[in-house]
C-alpha positions as CSV (number, residue, x, y, z in Angstrom):
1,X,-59.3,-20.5,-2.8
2,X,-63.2,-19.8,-2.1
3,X,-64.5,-17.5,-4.6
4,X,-65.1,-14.1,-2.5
5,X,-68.8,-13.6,-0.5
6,X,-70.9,-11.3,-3.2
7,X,-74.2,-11.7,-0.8
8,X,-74.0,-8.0,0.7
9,X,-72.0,-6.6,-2.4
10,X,-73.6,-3.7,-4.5
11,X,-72.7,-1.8,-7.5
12,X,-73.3,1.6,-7.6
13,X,-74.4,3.6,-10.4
14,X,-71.1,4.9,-10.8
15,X,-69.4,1.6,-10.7
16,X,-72.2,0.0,-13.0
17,X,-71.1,2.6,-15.4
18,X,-67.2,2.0,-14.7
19,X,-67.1,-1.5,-15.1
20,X,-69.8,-1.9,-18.0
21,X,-67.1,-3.2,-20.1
22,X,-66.8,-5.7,-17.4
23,X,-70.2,-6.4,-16.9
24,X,-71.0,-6.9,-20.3
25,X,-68.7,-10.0,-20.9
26,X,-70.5,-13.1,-20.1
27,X,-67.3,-14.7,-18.5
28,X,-67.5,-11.6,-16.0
29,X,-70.6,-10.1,-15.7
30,X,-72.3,-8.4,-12.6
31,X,-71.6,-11.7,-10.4
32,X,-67.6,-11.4,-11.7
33,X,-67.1,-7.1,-10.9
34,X,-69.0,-8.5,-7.0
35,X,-66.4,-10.5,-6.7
36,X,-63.9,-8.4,-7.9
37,X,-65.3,-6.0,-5.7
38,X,-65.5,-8.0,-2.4
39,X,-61.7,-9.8,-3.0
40,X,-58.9,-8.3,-1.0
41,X,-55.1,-8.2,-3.2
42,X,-52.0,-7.5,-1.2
43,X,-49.1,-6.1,-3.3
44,X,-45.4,-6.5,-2.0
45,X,-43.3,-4.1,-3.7
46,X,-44.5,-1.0,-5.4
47,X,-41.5,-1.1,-7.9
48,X,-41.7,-2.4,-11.4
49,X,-43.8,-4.6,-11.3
50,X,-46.0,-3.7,-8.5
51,X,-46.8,-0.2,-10.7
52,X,-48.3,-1.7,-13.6
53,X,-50.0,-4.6,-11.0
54,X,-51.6,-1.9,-9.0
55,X,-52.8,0.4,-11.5
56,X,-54.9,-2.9,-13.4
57,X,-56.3,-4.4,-10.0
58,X,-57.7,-0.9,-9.0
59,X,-59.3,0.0,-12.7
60,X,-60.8,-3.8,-12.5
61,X,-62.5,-2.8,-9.2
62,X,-60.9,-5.0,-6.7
63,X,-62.2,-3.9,-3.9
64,X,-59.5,-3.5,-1.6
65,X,-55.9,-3.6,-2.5
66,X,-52.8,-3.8,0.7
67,X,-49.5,-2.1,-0.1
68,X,-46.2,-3.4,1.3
69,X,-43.3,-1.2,1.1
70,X,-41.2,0.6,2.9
71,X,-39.3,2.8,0.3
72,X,-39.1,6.3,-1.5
73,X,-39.6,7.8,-4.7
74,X,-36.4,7.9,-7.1
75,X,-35.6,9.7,-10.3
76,X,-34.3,6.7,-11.4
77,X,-37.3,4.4,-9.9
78,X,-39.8,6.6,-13.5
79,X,-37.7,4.8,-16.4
80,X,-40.2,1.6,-15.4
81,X,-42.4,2.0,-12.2
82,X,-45.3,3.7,-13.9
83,X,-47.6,4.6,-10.8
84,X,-45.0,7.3,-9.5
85,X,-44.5,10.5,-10.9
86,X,-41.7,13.0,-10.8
87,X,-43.9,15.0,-8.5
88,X,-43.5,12.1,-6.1
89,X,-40.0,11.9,-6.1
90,X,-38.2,11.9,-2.1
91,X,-41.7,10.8,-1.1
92,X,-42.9,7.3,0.4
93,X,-43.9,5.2,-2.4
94,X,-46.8,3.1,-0.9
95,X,-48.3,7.1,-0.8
96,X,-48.1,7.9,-4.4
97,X,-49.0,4.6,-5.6
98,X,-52.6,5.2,-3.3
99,X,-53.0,8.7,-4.9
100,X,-52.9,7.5,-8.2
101,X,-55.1,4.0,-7.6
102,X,-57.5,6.6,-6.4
103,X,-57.4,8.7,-8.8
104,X,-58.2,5.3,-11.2
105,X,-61.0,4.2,-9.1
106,X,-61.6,6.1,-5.5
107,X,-64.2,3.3,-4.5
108,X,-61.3,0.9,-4.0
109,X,-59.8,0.8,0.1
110,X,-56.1,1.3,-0.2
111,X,-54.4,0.1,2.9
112,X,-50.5,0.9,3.9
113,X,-47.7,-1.1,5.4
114,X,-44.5,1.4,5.3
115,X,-42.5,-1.0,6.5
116,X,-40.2,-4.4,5.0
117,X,-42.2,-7.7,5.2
118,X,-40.3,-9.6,7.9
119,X,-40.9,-13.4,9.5
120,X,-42.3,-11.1,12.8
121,X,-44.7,-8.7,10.5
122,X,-45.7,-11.5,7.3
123,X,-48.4,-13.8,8.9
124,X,-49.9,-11.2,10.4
125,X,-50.2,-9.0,7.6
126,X,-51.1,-11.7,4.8
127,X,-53.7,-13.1,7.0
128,X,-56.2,-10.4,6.1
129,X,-55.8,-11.2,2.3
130,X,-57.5,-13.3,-0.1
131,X,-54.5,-13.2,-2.8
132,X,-50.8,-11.8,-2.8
133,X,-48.9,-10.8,-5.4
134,X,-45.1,-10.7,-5.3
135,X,-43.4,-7.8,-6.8
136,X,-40.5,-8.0,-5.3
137,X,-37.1,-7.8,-6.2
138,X,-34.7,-10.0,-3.8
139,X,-34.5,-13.9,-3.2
140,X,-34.9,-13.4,0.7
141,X,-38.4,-12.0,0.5
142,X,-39.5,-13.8,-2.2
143,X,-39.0,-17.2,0.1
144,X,-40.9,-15.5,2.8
145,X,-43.6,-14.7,0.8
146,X,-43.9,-18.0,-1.0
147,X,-43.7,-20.0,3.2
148,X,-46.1,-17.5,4.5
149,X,-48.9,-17.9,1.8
150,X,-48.1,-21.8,2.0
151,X,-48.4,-21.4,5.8
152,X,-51.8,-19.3,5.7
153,X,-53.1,-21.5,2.3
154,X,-52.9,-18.2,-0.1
155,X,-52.5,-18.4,-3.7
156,X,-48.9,-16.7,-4.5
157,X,-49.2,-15.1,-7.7
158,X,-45.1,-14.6,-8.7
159,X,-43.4,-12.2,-11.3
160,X,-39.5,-11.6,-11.8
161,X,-37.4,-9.2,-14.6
162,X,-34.2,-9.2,-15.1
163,X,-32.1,-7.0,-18.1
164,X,-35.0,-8.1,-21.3
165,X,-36.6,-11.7,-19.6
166,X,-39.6,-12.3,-17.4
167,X,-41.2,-15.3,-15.6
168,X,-44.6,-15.3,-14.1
169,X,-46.6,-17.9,-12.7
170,X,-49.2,-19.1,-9.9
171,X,-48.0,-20.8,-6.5
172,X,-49.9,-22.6,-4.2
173,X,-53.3,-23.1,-5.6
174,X,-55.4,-25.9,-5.8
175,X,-52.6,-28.2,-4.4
176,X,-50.3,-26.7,-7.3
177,X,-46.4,-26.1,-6.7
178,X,-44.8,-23.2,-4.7
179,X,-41.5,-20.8,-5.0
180,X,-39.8,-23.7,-3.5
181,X,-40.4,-26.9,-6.4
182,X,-38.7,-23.9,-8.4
183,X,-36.0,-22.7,-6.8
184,X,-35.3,-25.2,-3.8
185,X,-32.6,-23.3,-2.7
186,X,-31.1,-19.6,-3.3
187,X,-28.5,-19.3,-5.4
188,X,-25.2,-18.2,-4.2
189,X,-24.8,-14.2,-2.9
190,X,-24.1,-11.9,-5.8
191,X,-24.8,-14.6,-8.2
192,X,-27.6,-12.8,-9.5
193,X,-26.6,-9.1,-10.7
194,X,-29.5,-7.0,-9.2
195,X,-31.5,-4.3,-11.4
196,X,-29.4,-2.1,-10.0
197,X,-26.1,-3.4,-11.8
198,X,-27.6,-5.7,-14.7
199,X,-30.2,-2.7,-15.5
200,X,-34.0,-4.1,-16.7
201,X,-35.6,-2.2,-20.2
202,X,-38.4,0.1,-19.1
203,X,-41.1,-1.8,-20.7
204,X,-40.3,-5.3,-19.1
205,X,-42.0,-5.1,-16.0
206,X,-45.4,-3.5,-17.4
207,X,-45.6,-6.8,-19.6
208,X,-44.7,-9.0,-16.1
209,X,-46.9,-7.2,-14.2
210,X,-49.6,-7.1,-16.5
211,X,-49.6,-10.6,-16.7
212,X,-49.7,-10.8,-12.6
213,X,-52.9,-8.5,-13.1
214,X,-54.5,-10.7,-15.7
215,X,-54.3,-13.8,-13.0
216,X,-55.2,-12.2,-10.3
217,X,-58.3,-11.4,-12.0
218,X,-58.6,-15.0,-13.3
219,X,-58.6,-16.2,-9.8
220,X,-61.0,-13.8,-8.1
221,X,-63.5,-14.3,-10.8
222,X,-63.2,-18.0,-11.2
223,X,-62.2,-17.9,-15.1
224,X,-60.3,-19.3,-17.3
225,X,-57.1,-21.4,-16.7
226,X,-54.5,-20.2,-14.4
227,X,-50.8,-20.5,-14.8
228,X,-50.3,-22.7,-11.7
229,X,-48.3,-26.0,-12.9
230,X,-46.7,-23.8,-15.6
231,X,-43.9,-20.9,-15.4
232,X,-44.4,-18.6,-18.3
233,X,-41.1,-16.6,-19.9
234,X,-40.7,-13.9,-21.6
235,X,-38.0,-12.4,-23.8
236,X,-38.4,-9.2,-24.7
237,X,-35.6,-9.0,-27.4
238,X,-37.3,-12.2,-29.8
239,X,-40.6,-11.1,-28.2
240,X,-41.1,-14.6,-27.3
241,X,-43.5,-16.9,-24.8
242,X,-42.7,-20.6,-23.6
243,X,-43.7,-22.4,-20.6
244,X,-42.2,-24.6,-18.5
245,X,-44.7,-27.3,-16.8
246,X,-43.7,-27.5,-12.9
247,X,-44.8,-30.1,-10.5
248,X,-44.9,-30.0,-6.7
249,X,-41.5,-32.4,-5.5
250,X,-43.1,-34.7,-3.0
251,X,-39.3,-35.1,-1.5
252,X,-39.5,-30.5,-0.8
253,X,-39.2,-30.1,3.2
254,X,-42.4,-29.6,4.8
255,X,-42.5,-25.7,5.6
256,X,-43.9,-25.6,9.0
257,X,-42.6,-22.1,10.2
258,X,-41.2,-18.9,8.8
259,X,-37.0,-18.4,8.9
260,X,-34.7,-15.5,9.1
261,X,-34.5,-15.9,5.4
262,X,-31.6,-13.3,4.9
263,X,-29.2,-16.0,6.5
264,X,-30.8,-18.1,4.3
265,X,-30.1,-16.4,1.4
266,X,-26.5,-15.7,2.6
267,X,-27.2,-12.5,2.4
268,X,-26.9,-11.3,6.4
269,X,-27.0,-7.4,7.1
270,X,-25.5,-6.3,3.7
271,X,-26.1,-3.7,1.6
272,X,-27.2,-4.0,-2.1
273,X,-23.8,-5.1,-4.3
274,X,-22.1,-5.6,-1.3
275,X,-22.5,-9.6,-0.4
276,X,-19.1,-10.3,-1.3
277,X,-17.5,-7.6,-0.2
278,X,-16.5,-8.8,3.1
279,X,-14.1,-11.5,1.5
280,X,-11.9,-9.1,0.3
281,X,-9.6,-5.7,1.5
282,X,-11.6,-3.2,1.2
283,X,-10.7,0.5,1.0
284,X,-13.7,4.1,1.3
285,X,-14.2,6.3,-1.5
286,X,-12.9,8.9,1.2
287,X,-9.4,7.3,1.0
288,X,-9.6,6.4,-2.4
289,X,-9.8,10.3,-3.1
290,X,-6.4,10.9,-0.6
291,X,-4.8,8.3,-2.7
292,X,-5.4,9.7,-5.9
293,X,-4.6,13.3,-4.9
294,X,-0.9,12.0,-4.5
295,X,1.3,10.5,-6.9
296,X,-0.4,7.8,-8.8
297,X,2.5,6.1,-10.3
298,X,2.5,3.2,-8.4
299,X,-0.9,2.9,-8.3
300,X,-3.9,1.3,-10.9
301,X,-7.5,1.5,-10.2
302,X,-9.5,-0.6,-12.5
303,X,-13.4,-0.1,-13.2
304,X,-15.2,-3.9,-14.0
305,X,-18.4,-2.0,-14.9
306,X,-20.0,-2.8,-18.3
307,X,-18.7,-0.2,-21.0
308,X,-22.5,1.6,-21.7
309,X,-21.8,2.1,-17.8
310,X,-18.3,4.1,-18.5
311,X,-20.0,6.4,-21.1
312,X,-22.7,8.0,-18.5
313,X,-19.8,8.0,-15.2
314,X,-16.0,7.7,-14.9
315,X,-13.8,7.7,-11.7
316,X,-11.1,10.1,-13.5
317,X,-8.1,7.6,-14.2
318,X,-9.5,4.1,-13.7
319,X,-9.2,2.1,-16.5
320,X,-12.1,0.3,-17.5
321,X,-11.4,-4.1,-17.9
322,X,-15.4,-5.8,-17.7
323,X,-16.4,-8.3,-15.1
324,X,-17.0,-11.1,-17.5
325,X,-13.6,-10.8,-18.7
326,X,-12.2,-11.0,-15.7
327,X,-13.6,-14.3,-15.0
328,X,-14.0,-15.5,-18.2
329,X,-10.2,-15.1,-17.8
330,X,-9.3,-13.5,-21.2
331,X,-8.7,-10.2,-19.1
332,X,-6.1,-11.7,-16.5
333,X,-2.7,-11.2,-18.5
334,X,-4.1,-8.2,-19.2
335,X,-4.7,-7.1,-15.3
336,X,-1.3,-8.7,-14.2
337,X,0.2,-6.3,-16.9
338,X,-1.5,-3.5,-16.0
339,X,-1.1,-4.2,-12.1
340,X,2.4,-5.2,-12.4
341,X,4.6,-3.7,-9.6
342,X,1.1,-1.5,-8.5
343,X,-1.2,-1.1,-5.9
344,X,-4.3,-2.2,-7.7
345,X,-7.3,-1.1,-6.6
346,X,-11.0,-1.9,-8.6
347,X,-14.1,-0.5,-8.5
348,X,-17.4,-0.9,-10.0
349,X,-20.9,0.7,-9.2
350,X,-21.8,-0.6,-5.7
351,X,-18.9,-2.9,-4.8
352,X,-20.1,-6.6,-5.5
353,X,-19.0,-6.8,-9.1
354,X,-15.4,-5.4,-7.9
355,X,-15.7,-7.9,-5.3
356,X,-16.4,-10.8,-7.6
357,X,-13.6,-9.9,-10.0
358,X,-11.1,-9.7,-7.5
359,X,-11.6,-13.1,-5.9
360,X,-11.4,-14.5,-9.5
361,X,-8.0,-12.2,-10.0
362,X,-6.9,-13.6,-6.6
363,X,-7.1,-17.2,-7.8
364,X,-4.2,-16.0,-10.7
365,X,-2.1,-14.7,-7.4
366,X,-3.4,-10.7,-8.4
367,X,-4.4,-9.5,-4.9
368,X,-5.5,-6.0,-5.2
369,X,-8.3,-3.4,-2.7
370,X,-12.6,-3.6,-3.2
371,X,-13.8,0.6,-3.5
372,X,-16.8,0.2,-1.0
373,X,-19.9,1.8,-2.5
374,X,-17.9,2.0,-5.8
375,X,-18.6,5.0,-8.1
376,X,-22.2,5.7,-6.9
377,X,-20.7,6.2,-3.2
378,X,-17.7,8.5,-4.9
379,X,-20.8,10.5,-6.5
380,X,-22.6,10.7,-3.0
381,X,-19.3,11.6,-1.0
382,X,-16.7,12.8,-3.1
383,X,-17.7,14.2,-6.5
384,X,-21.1,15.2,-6.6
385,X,-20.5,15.9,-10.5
386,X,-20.0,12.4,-11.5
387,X,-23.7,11.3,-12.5
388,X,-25.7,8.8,-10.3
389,X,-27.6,6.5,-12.3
């Protein structure tokens, strides 16, 4: 990466004052906050880890920061993404996170893409970018961010969160490794519980991101050592650090053009939870309702959430038999018990996790129904009482 061109960059007095912590550290200095001033970041993701990301590029001066995302403001989005309010909330997230950049630093150019990074749309919107920083939150666009910046030669600087562990780390600078000596291929469909059903503590993310911030910086000034060659991880619950050293594999295909990486991901045109869904009998929430207005006695629905879910929502009968006994099979005498001469039909919060536990119940010859949309789609279209979380 070429260090950005300070030659027609000026402070103004405003920014001399802004940045005089900056300017002050020999490391930085007035030649550093230029180049701060002249680089160009693009964000994808303003979630979790894009919020605290944002907020520390745009009070460091970077000069002009892109935005990539496509969706809205949720209640449930304030636990962790830190640069939305509740004021925001039903609103277009790229627009609150430029309100509140500007309201860090109005000399810094926010530019909008309200719309998801695709193989059509990525070249063309990296291009214009010195450095991009991956906040996002699914395997498919995390490979097409990794092949586009390895296609247009753009340092990849990567975060990830999941439940209380983080990873961060640099790709493709300086020769370094990309996305790709890491994780060569996706793991399978629903294999990885999203946010969504594996939740992430609050706090996580702001250390991730933070971390994304503080190499960013690194790169556009030129200081210090960068994390590329090394994957850094975090857990949150020993508060620990370790690395892992990564190397490029000199046997990784040559990536020559982008994909349609959600068949490579396995993923196709599902929705979130749902991958697996279309393996098994599925039933609505709609019908699951008519069923359980009737008589119930030949009927069991089971719940595979986690029990911390049960205590904020319940589908009123279901009884509640974790995932992860399921297919650690201690639960499966206890299911065929339950299930015996029934109708079984299992639910969980979207409709993967029911999936998953009733192909591992189907290997015991238990053959039972997946709820689609699971208990957040019985909040949305049958009980609006039943908490959404």
């Amino acid at each position: 990466m070429l260090p950005p061109d300070t030659s027609a960059v000026q402070l103004s007095p405003d920014e001399v004052v802004r940045f005089s912590r900056h300017l002050i550290l020999p490391e930085i200095g007035m030649e550093g906050q230029k180049r701060l001033k002249a680089a160009s970041v693009l964000c994808v993701g303003t979630g979790g880890l894009g919020s605290p990301l944002l907020l520390y590029l745009a009070a460091a001066g970077v000069g002009r920061l892109g935005i990539v995302d496509f969706d809205v403001v949720d209640h449930s989005n304030l636990q962790r993404q830190v640069i939305h309010g509740t004021s925001w909330v039903g609103k277009p997230k790229i627009e609150s996170a430029k309100a509140r950049i500007h309201e860090i630093n109005p000399h810094c150019q926010v530019d909008l893409y309200e719309t998801a990074l695709t193989s059509e749309n990525a070249l063309e919107i990296i291009a214009g970018y010195d450095i991009v920083c991956d906040g996002t939150d699914n395997f498919p666009t995390r490979y097409l961010v990794n092949d586009a910046c390895v296609l247009l030669g753009k340092p990849n600087v990567y975060g990830s969160i999941f439940r209380f562990e983080g990873q961060a780390t640099v790709f493709n600078y300086e020769g370094g490794p990309n996305y790709r000596d890491l994780f060569p291929e996706p793991p399978p469909p629903g294999m990885v519980p999203s946010c969504a059903e594996g939740g992430v503590v609050g706090v996580l993310p702001g250390i991730i991101g933070v971390i994304q911030a503080t190499e960013t910086v690194k790169l556009i000034t030129g200081i210090g050592t960068s994390l590329s060659g090394r994957l850094l991880l975090f857990d949150a619950l020993k508060m620990s650090f370790r690395e892992l050293k990564l190397r490029p594999n000199p046997e990784r295909p040559v990536i020559d053009k982008l994909i349609d990486y959600q068949e490579f991901c396995g993923v196709g045109g599902s929705a979130p939870g749902q991958e697996e869904a279309g393996s098994v009998p599925t039933i609505s929430v709609i019908e699951l309702k008519t069923l359980l207005d009737g008589p119930q006695e030949d009927l069991l629905l089971l719940d595979v959430r986690n029990p911390p879910e049960a205590e904020i929502a319940v589908i009123p009968g279901a009884v509640l038999v974790p995932l992860d006994r399921i297919e650690s099979g201690e639960a499966i005498e206890e299911v065929r018990r339950l299930a015996n001469g029934k109708r079984l039909y299992v639910h969980c919060k979207l409709g993967g996790r029911s999936a998953k536990a009733l192909i591992a119940l189907g290997r015991h010859g238990i053959d039972g129904v997946n709820v689609q949309g699971g208990i957040d789609a019985w909040s949305q279209e049958v009980d609006p009482a039943v908490p959404r979380y």
